[in-house]
Every structure is written in structure tokens, then in C-alpha cells.
N, C-alpha and C positions, 0 to 999 in steps of 0.2 A: 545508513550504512547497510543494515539487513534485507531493504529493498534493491538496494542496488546489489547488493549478490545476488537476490532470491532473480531479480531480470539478467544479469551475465549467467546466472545456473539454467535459463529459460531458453535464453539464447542461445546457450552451447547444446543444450538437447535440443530443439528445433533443427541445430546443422547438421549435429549427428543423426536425426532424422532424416532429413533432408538427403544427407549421404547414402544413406542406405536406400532410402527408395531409388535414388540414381542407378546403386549399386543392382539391383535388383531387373531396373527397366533392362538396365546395358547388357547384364546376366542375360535375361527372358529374347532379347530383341531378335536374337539367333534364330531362334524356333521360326522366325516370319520368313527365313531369307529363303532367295528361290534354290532351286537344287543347282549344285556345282556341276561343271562335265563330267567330273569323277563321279560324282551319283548318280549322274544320267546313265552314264555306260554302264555302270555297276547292275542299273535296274535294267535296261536292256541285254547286259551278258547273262542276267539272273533267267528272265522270263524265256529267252530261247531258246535256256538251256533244259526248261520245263519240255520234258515233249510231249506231253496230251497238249499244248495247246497248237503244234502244230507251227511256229511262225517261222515266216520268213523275209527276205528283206520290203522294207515300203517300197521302194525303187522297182522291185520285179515291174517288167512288164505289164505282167499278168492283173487283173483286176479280180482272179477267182486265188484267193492268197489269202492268208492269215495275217494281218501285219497292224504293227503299232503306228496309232495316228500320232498320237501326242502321250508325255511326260511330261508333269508337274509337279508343284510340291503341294501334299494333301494335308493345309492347315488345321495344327491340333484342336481338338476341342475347346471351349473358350473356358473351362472351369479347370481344368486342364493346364490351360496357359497362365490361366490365375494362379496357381499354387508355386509356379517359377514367378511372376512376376510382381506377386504380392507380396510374398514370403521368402522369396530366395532359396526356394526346394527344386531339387530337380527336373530336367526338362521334360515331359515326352518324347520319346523315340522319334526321331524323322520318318518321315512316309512321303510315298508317290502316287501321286493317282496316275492310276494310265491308262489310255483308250486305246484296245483292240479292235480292227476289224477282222469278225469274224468271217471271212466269203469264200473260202475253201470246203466248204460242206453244204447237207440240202438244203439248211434252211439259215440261211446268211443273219448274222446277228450283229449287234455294235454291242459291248462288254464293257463295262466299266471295272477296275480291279483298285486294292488300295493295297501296295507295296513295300515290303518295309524289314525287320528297322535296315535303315540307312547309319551307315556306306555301304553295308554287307549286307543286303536282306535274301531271308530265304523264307518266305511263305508271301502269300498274295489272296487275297480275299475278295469276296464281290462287293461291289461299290452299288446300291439302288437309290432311284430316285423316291422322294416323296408318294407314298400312294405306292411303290413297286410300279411303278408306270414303264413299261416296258419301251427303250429305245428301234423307232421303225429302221430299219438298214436304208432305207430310200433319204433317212433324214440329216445324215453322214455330210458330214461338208467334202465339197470337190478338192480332189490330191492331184499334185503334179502329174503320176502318173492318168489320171482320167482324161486328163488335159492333152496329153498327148495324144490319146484318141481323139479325142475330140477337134484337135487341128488333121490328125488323119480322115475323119470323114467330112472334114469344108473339105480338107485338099481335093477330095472326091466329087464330093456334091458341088464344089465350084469350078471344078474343071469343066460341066458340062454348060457354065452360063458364061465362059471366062472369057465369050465375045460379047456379052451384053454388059460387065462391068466393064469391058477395057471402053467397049463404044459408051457409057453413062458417066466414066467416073475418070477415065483416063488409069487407070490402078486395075491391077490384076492381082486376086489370091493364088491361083494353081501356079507351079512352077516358077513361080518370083522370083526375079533378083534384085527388079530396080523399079520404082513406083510400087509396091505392093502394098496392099490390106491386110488388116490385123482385124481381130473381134473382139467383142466385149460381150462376156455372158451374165446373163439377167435372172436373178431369183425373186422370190422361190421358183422352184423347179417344179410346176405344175400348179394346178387350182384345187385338190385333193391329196387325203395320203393317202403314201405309198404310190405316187406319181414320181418321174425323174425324168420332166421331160424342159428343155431348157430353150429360151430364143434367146439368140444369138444376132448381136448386130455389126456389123461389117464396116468399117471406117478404114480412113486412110493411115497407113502405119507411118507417120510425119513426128517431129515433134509435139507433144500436147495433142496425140490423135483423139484423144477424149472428144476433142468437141468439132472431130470431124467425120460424121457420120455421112453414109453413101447413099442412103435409103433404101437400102436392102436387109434385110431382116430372115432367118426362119430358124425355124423349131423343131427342136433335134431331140426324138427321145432317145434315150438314153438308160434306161432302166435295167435291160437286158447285162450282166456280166460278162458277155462276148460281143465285144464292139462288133465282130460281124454280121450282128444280129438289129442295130441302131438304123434308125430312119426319119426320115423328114417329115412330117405330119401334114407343114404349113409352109409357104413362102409368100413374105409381104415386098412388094419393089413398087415405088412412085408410086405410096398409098396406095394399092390395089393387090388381094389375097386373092395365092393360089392352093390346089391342095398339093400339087407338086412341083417338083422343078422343071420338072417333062413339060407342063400345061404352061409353066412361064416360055419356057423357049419356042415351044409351037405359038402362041399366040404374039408373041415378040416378033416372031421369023413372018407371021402372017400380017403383023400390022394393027392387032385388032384391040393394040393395049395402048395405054399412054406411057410414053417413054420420057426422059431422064436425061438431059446434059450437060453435067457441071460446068461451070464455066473452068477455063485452063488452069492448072494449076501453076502457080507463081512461087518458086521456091525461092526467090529473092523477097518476096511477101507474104511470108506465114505469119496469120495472123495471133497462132497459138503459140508463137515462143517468148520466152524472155529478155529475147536480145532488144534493148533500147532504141529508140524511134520518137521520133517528134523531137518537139524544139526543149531542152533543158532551161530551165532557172535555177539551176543548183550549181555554186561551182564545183566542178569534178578533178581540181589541181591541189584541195586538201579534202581531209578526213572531217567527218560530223564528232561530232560529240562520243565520247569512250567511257565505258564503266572502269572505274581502276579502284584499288586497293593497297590504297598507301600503305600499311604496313599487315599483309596477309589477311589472310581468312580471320573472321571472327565466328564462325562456328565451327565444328568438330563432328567427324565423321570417322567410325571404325565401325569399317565391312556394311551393313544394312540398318546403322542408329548411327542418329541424328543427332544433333545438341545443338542452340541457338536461343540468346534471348531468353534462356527460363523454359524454352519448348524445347521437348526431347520426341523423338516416335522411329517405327522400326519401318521400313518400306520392302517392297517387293514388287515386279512385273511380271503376273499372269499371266503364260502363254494366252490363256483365251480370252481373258477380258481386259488385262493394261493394269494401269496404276493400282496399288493399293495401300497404305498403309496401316498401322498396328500401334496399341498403347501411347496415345498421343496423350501427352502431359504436359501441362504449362505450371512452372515452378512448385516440381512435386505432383502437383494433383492431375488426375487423369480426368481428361474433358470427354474423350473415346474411345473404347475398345478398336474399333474399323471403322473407316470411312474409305470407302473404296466404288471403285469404277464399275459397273453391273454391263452396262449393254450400251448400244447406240444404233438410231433408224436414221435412216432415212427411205424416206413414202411417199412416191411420186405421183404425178397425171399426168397426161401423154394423149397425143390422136396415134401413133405409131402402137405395135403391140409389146414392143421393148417398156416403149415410155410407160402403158399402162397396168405392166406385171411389173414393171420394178418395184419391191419392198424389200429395202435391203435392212437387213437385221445384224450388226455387225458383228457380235460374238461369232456369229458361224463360218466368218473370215479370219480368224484368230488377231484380236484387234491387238495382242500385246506381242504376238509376233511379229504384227508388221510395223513396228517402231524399230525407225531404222538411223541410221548414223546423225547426229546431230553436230549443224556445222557451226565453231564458235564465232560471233562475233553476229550472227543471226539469228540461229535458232534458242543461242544460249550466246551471255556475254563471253568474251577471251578468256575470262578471269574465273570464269566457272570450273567447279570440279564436274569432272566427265568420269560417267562409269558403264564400263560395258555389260551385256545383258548375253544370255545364254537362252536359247531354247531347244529346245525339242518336240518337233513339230512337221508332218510328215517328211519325214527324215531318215537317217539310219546310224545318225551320229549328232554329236549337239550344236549346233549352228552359235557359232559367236555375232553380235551384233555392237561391233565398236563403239564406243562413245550415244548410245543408245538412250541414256540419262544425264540429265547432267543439274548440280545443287549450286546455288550460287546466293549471294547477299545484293540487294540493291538499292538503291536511293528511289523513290518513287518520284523524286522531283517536286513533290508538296510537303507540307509540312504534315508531321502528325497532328498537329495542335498547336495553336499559336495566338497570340492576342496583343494587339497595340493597344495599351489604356491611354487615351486622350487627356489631358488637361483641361482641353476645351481654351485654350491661351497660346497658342500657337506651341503647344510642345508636349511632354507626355510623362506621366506618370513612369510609367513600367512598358518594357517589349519583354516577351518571354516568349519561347518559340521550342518545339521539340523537331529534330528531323525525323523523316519517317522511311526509316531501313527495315527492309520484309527479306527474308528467307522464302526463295522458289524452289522446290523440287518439279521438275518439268522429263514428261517425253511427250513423244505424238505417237500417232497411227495415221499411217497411211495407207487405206481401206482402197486399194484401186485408185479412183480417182481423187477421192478428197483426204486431204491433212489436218488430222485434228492436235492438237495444241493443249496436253492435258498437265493443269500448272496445280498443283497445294500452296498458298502461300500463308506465310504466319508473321504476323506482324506481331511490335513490342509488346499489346497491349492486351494480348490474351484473344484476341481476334482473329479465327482463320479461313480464308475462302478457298473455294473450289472453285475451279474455272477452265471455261471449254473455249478455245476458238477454232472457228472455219476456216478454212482456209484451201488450194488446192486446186482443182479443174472443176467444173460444173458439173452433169450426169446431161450431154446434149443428143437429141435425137433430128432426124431427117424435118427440115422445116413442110410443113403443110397449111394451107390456109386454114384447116380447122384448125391447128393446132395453136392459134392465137389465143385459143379459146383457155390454152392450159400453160402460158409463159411468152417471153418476147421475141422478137427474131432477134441475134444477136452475128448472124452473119448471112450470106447469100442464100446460102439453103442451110443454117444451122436453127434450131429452137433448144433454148433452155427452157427448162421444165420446172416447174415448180416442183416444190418440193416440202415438206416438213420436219426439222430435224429434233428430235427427242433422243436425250441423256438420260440415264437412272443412274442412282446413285444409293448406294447401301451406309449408314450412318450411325454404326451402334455407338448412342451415347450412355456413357456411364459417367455421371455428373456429381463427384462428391462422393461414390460410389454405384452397387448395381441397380439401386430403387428407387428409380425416377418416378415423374406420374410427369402427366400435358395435359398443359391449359391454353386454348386459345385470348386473345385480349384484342375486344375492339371498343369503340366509343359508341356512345350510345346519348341524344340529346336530353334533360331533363330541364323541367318550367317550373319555375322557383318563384315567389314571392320575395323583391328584392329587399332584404332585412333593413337597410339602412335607407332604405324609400317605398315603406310599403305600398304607393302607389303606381309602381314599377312592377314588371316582371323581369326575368335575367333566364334567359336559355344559354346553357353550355355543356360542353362537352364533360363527361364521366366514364371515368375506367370500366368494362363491362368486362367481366370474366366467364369464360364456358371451361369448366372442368370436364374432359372428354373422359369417362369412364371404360366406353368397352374397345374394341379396334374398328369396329365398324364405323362410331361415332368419329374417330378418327382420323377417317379416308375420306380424302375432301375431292369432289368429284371435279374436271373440268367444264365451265360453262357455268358452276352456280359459284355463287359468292364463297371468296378464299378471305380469312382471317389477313390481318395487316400485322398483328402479332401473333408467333407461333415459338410457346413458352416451353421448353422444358426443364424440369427442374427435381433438386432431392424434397419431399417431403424433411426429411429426420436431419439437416443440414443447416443453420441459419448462420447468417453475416453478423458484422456487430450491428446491425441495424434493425434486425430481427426477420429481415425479410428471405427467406430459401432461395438456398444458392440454385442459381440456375443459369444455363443456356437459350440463346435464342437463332433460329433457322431465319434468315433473311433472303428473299430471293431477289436473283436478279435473273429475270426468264422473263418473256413473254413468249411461252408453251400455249400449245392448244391442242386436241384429239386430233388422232388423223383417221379415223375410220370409227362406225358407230358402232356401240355396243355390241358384241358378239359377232358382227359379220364376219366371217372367216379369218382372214389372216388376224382380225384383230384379237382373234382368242389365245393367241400364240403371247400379247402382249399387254396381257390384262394391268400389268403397270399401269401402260401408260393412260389407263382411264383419269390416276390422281395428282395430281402436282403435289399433296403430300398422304402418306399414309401410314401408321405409327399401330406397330406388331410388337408382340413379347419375341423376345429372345429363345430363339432353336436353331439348335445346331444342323437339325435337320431341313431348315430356312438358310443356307448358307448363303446362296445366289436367287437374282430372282428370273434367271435367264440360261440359256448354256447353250453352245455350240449348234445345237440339233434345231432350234428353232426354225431358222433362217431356213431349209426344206422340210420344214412341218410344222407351219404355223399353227395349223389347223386342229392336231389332237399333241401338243408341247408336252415333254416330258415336267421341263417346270413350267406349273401354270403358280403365278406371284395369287391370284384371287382364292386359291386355296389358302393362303396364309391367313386370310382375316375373313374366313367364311365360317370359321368356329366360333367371330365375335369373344375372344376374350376378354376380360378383366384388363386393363392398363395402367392400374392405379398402384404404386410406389414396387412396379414390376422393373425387370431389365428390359428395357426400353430400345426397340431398332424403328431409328426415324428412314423412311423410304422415300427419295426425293426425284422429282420429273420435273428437267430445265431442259429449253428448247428455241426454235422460230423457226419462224415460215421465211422459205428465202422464194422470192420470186426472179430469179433468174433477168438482169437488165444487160445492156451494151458495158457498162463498167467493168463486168466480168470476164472482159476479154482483156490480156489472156485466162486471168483464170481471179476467183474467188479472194479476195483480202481480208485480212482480219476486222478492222474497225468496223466497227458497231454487229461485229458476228462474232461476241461474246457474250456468253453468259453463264449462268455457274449460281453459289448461294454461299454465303456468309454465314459460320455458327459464329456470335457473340457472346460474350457474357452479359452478365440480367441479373445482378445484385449476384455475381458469385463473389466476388470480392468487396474488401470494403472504399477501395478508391479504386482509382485508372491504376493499373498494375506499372504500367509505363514511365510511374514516377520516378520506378528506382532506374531508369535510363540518365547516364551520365554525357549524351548529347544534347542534353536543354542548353538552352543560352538563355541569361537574365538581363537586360540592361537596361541601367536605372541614369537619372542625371544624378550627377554630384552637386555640390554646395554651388559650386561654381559653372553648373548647366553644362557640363562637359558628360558627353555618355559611359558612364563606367562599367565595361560588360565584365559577367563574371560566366565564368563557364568552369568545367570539369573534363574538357580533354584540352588533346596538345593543342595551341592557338598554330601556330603552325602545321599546314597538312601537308606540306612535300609534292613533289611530283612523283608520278609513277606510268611509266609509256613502258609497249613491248615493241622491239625490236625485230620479234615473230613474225613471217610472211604468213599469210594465209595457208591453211593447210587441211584438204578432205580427200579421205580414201575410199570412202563409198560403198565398198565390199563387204561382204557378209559370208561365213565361211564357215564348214565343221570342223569341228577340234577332236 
């Protein structure tokens, strides 16, 4: 009797545990969420109304202006956040980081500030990078307003060749209404800093103009703050460089060039649209298969926290890098402070001069700003919750982006786990079977050309992946014969390019609490004297452990042998089994370098030298990447190699694992019209590694059990309704597309 009180007294304080830490996540989750439009404007009526610094709207005209690029929100410090989310003590004051351009004065500056407190802030402070590393102005990502110069001086510089495109390409840029060209600008903007000089390639302005380039090319610098000051350097047409547009037209007019004739354009056969062609095998007089939800949601969402399954976490989308979320917990316990989205490349080759400066760095396109409307029933089931995202982002007010995210439950269509026990007699012991339902928080980015597909999933079982998919138009330049040399021909005169695409990923774990240590685990063969035949030997496999002590030892390079297990775990923490609870990183990548050690651009992305690398915890280590790379690879404000160049101590410290998933896409005919997802995912797995003491999944009331009865009849026993219902919507399809400020 006194045991069985002493386990309901055990029991009831475990829930009121239990409570309270919920209580506390749900408290804290706030602190993650991105700034409202009410805070946006608050910080922009705030800083305006500063007059030393001078601002005015992003929109001017003018390029010689004072004006804010971007507003965000400036996540608290993480011991900080601890004291709300641990404790249940007050929050930190909300903040904004906000990037000024400074170009109204002599010597033009990019200013980082930290704004605050929110709704109402009145003081603003300077924001530095690691080291005070000073941001170059040339390193500034391209604004609406540049842009419009910059279609002002093609209109210029292609008025004077606007008889050699109309005779090469049938398309004309100057004064267009009908067949016209568009461009596609290429970074980084120059081969040095403090360069801002960009080529520009010229394609047909069609559907999916992506992958219809004209073979004309040139390079615009752009440096100067008075576009009337901007000039052409270079122009490449029908593989051959001129140093002007003058020297193309004289030699053109003279005959003394190789010329250029596309064949006709076929606007009854574009080859770059969606619209369907060839013969179907699918009937198109019913509907495929539908995700439904016979009796609602079974997770719970208020405002930016999550609940599902025993996992709880706070999310947010960074204007400049995408996804992120915050205090992810699986029933109670915290698996990670942040695991969030850092950066994404892609690193081309090319015979054109486009294809072979392209290295595109995506943060410096604001990759969480370009996640845009999501349509359900495609990019998200019907049945999804959809939430809309706000930015502020060269702008002058906060741009809504509808239905931007969206969180949804889904049946994987396999089982979690399942087992038929044979009798081996024509019949069976036992079937027991688990379904397997995973929680997706999903948006994309759509970086120009390519759609990327950024999913968190969390399954019953204390398991959660990250995962990227491709998706989108290819990066196509002018076909050339050499250019075999660097992708396929994928139409008349188109070449896809190869390419390499690299993800980083930021992963502060705190497993059981702040003081992890990593161990890698591989096998290793040992030759034994077989005991029970000592005339025998026995070779087999044996657990090989490496306890990585400093961060150096940590950073696992590309090209040399990568661990099969990559352990992390609490020292001061053990299961009932005695073994330390821990986590494990699984990947699913096939990454590889895209440029050697230190050559230029690659200094900008010292990342991606590791597929993994495991740094203590600084607040001053926030990102390993930011906006300004993408034109200044070459001297980066964050360089990631600074983090683990001081070689620290890693043993039962706060523990941030740094992950690099990637592939090589080489560009084939399948890709027309454009890029598909299957088999251009990939992404990485944290597990659990004896943090518990079973499959957490047990306490799921979706198993099925069925046994024969006395009488060989199957007796299944289960724990939900034996009846599922129908559930169909009625809903026409529905996308608005729009993007708007509020």
C-alpha cells in the first residue's frame, strides 16, 4: 500500500513537472518570434526621427541617400533566454537589428545598429562583427532602386546593338513592347574588394526565361554613386570578347566576327513552361490521393510555439537567412537550443563569363525574404495550417507575405515500425504495427531561379530531420562547344551548368542540459583466438570510440575520411542503463568542396571546408555567414574559421554542432522545364543514442496488435477509433500570389 502511494506521489510530481516546464517553454517561445508590422514601423518612425543620422526613404531615386536596408528581430542572448525559459523569470526586452546605408556623406558606410526596447524604443546602439571587422559599402547587397539603374543603362548600352539582337535573337531590349529581353545579374560583383562591377546576361523575357539565354553578355561597373558615371568594361556575343560595344558594332557591321542565329521562336512551343505536352498515362477525370484529417489537428499552435507528439519549439523566419527555430523539446527535455538555416551556394563552371563568375551566396539575396506564398494542396497539403510572414526588407513599410509557412501532420505512408512473427506453419504468432505520423514545419526560398523546399520534421519517436529540396529553373548560359566541357546541352543553344549546391546549418545542442562533450564511433577489425576452437581465429567488428577534446580536432575536413557515428552527449546524465544520454547527427548529403582551400571566393566560406564542425557556444558566434558575403567574398565580415582557430576545450562545454549537406547537380535534358525534387534532397537526422530508456514512441496509441484467437480467427486490438470516417473539402483551389506592405 505505502509503495503504491509513494509511485501516484512520483507520478503526480513528474506532471506537475512536466507542467511547468511546458509552462515556461510557451512563456519563453515569444522572445523567438519575428517583429510584428507594428514594430517594424515603430523602429522605422523611431530611427528617422533621429536626425544625425540623416535618413530617408529606400525608395529615393537617388543612390547617394541615407536609408534602411533591412529590419529584424535581434535574438536575446541565450543565458538570457534561459532565465525565461528555464525558470519562468522575465523576458528580455525585444530588439531590432537594422542595417543602414550610409551613402549620403564622404565616405559611404554600411552600419549595423541594435534597436530597442520594443514597441516603443528610443536609443539604438552599434551592432559589430567579430574581430570589429569593418563592413566594405561595395559589399551591400543590390536594392530595387540600383536596379533601376541598371535596366537604365542596358536600355542605353542596348539601344546601340538593338540591330545585332533583333538580327541574332529575334528580341530586342531598347524600347520593347513585344518579343523583348530581360537580364539576369551575376555575383559576386567583381574578383576583388571594393569592386562592384557585375556581367549581366541577356535572355529572352518568355516564360521560364531562366533557361533562355541569347549569348550575349557584358559588364557593367557600377561602383560609382552616380549612375551617370557607370560603364561597360567588357562585351561577350557568340563566344567572342569585346572591350566595347563600339568595337562589337564596327566589327559586326564589317563582317569580321562570327555571328549568331537562333533559330525562330515558336511561341506555340516553349520549351520552358509548365503547360503539359506528350502523351498522359494518368487519368485526369479524378483526383490522386489527399491528405485529410478526420477529426482536426492533433497539434497545437499559439502565435510562434509548437506542440506535437511530446515535441514542443518556438520558430521564426529571418529576413536574411529563412528558417529557424528555438528550445526544441521532446516530452520536457530540451534536445536544442537553435537549429536553424545559416546560408546556401551555389558554385558554378561555365565557358561563358556569366557561367564562370557565378558564385552565388544566398544570404546576400535575403533568402528568408524570398519565401513567398505557399500553394496548398502542393507546396503544403489542404489541410495545413498556413501562416503569414512579414518583412522588412529594402522597403519603406513591412511587406506581408501570405500563407509564407505553413505546419501540418502527415502519414509518411510506411510504417514506423512494424513486425510479422511467423509460426513458420502457415500462420503467425503476432502482427504489431506502429503508423508513422511526423509534424512538418516547411517554407522555401526562391533565390531567382531555384526553389528551395526548407522542411523540420519530427517524428513520434524523439527523431528530427532537416531537409532541403531542389527544385526550380536551372542557372542556363549560351551553348558553346566548349562548354560540354562544363554540363549538357539541354536545348538548341542552351547549356546547363553544373553546379554545387552547399547548405550550413547552425545546431546548438543542449542534450539533458548545457554540457555536452562529442565522441565520434567507428569499427575497427580485431583477430582473436576462437575460445571455443582454439585452433581457429575469429576477426570481427568492435566499437572504436575517439573522444574529440578540442574544436579543432572536431572539424572534420572534406575529402578525408568522415566518422559513420557522430555522438553527442551529456557526460553528468545517464539512462537506466547507465549509458549517457545522448544525441546523434546522421547525414544524408553527398557534399563535397567547391573551391580549394583559401582561393578567393572560398575565403568568404570557410564553412564549407567541413561536412561537420563542433565550436563552444558564443553569442558572439551567432551566424556563420551574413548578407555582405555574397560581394565580398574575399575579406567577409564573418569568417566561420575564426570560430575554431582558438582550438578550444569541447569537453562537457555548450556544445554548437555546424553542419554542411549538399550535391553536385550536373545539369541533363530531364531538367527541362525545370529542376524536380526526387533525389535532390538532402538534409541530416539528430537521433537519440541511449537518451532514453525505450523507443519513446511506445507511449503512441496508433499501434495495432493482432494475435489469432483459440480459434485461428485474428483478434486485433488497438487504442483508437476502429472507425476513421471520411473527410473530403469541398474548397476550389485557391492562390493569390501577392506580396504587399502594410
Amino acid at each position: 500500500m505505502q509503495l503504491s502511494l509513494m509511485l501516484i506521489m512520483a507520478s503526480l510530481a513528474t506532471e506537475v513537472a512536466m507542467s511547468r516546464l511546458r509552462e515556461w517553454a510557451h512563456h519563453g517561445a515569444s522572445m523567438f518570434a519575428d517583429l510584428s508590422p507594428r514594430e517594424m514601423h515603430a523602429v522605422r518612425n523611431y530611427l528617422h526621427s533621429c536626425s544625425e543620422l540623416g535618413l530617408t526613404s529606400a525608395r529615393d531615386k537617388s543612390l547617394k541617400k541615407n536609408s534602411i536596408l533591412l529590419i529584424e528581430l535581434q535574438v536575446p542572448r541565450k543565458h538570457e533566454a534561459l532565465y525565461a525559459l528555464d525558470r519562468g523569470q522575465a523576458k528580455p526586452s525585444r530588439q531590432a537589428r537594422v542595417v543602414v546605408q550610409f551613402a549620403n556623406q564622404a565616405e559611404p558606410n554600411i552600419t549595423e545598429y541594435i534597436v530597442g526596447p520594443l514597441p516603443f524604443p528610443d536609443s539604438y546602439q552599434l551592432k559589430t562583427f567579430k574581430g570589429n571587422r569593418p563592413v566594405h559599402f561595395e559589399s551591400r547587397p543590390i536594392t530595387s532602386v540600383e536596379y533601376i539603374h541598371v535596366d537604365a543603362i542596358l536600355e542605353k548600352i542596348l539601344r546601340k546593338v538593338n540591330k545585332i539582337l533583333h538580327e541574332s535573337t529575334g528580341f530586342t531590349y531598347w524600347n520593347c513592347t513585344d518579343r523583348c529581353l530581360t537580364f539576369s545579374d551575376i555575383a559576386p560583383r567583381g574578383l576583388e574588394p571594393g569592386e562592384r562591377r557585375t556581367w549581366i546576361m541577356l535572355q529572352k523575357f518568355v516564360e521560364g526565361y531562366f533557361i533562355h539565354p541569347v549569348g550575349f553578355e557584358v559588364l557593367i561597373n557600377h561602383k560609382d554613386l552616380d549612375p551617370e558615371n557607370w560603364f561597360v568594361e567588357k562585351v561577350w556575343y557568340n563566344g567572342q570578347y569585346f572591350d566595347s560595344v563600339e568595337e562589337l558594332v564596327e566589327k559586326y557591321e564589317k563582317g569580321t566576327i562570327s555571328k549568331v542565329k537562333l533559330p525562330e521562336h515558336d511561341e506555340k512551343d516553349l520549351f520552358s513552361t509548365y503547360i503539359p505536352r506528350g502523351q498522359s498515362n494518368t487519368h485526369t477525370n479524378i483526383h490522386g490521393p489527399k491528405l485529410v484529417e478526420p477529426q482536426g489537428h492533433r497539434y497545437r499552435i499559439d502565435g510562434n510555439f509548437v506542440e506535437y507528439a511530446g515535441w514542443s519549439f518556438a520558430y521564426r523566419v529571418r529576413s536574411s537567412a529563412g528558417l529557424q527555430i528555438f528550445d526544441i523539446r521532446f516530452n520536457g527535455n530540451r534536445i536544442a537550443y537553435e537549429i536553424s538555416l545559416q546560408e546556401a551556394i551555389a558554385f558554378y563552371s561555365g565557358d561563358s563569363p556569366a557561367a564562370m563568375q557565378t558564385k552565388y551566396i544566398d544570404a546576400g539575396w535575403a533568402m528568408g525574404v524570398s519565401g513567398y506564398e505557399l500553394a496548398p494542396g502542393i507546396d503544403c497539403p489542404e489541410i495545413a495550417t498556413f501562416v503569414d510572414k512579414y518583412h522588412f526588407y529594402d522597403t519603406d513599410k513591412p511587406v506581408r507575405h501570405m500563407n509564407a509557412l505553413c505546419i501540418f501532420e502527415m502519414t509518411t505512408g510506411s510504417p514506423l515500425r512494424r513486425h510479422f512473427n511467423s509460426n513458420f506453419k502457415g500462420s503467425y504468432n503476432f502482427f504489431g504495427g506502429l503508423e508513422n505520423h511526423v509534424l512538418v514545419i516547411r517554407t522555401t526560398s526562391t533565390v531567382y531561379n531555384y526553389d528551395y523546399i526548407w522542411d523540420f520534421i519530427f517524428y513520434q519517436n524523439g527523431v528530427m530531420e532537416s531537409r532541403v529540396s531542389a527544385t526550380g529553373y536551372i542557372h542556363a548560359t549560351f551553348f558553346t562547344e566548349n562548354g560540354l566541357n562544363y554540363g549538357n546541352r539541354v536545348y538548341s543553344y542552351v547549356l546547363g551548368n553544373i553546379h554545387t549546391h552547399l547548405v550550413h546549418y547552425k545546431v546548438d545542442l543542449d542534450i539533458a542540459g548545457r554540457g555536452n562533450s562529442f565522441e565520434s564511433v567507428e569499427l575497427k577489425y580485431v583477430n582473436f583466438t576462437n575460445p571455443w576452437s582454439p585452433s581457429h581465429t575469429i576477426k570481427q567488428s568492435m566499437l572504436h570510440r575517439t573522444q574529440h577534446v578540442t574544436e579543432r580536432s572536431a572539424a572534420f575536413r572534406f575529402g578525408k575520411k568522415f566518422p559513420r557515428y557522430l555522438h553527442f552527449y551529456n557526460p553528468n546524465e545517464k539512462n537506466k542503463w547507465g549509458h549517457q544520454k545522448g544525441y546523434r547527427i546522421q547525414f544524408n548529403s553527398h557534399a563535397n568542396s567547391v573551391l580549394p582551400r583559401g582561393w578567393r571566393e572560398e575565403n568568404g566560406i570557410p564553412w564549407s571546408r567541413y561536412p561537420l564542425a563542433v565550436t563552444v557556444h558564443k553569442d558572439s558566434e551567432a551566424t556563420s555567414s551574413s548578407i555582405y558575403t555574397q560581394n565580398d567574398p574575399w575579406e567577409p565580415v564573418v569568417s566561420f574559421e575564426d570560430y575554431i582557430r582558438n582550438n578550444e576545450n569541447i569537453v562537457n562545454q555548450d556544445l554548437v554542432a555546424w553542419v554542411t549537406v549538399g550535391f553536385l547537380h550536373i545539369p541533363h535534358s530531364e531538367d527541362i522545364p525545370n529542376t524536380a525534387t526526387p533525389g535532390n534532397a538532402v538534409g541530416f537526422f539528430l537521433r537519440p543514442f541511449n537518451f532514453f530508456n525505450e523507443d519513446p514512441s511506445l507511449s503512441s496509441r496508433s499501434t495495432i496488435i493482432v494475435r489469432p484467437d483459440k480459434e485461428g480467427k485474428p483478434k486485433v486490438q488497438r487504442w483508437t477509433p476502429e472507425v476513421i470516417g471520411h473527410c473530403v473539402s469541398y474548397q476550389s483551389f485557391v492562390y493569390n500570389g501577392t506580396y504587399s506592405g502594410v
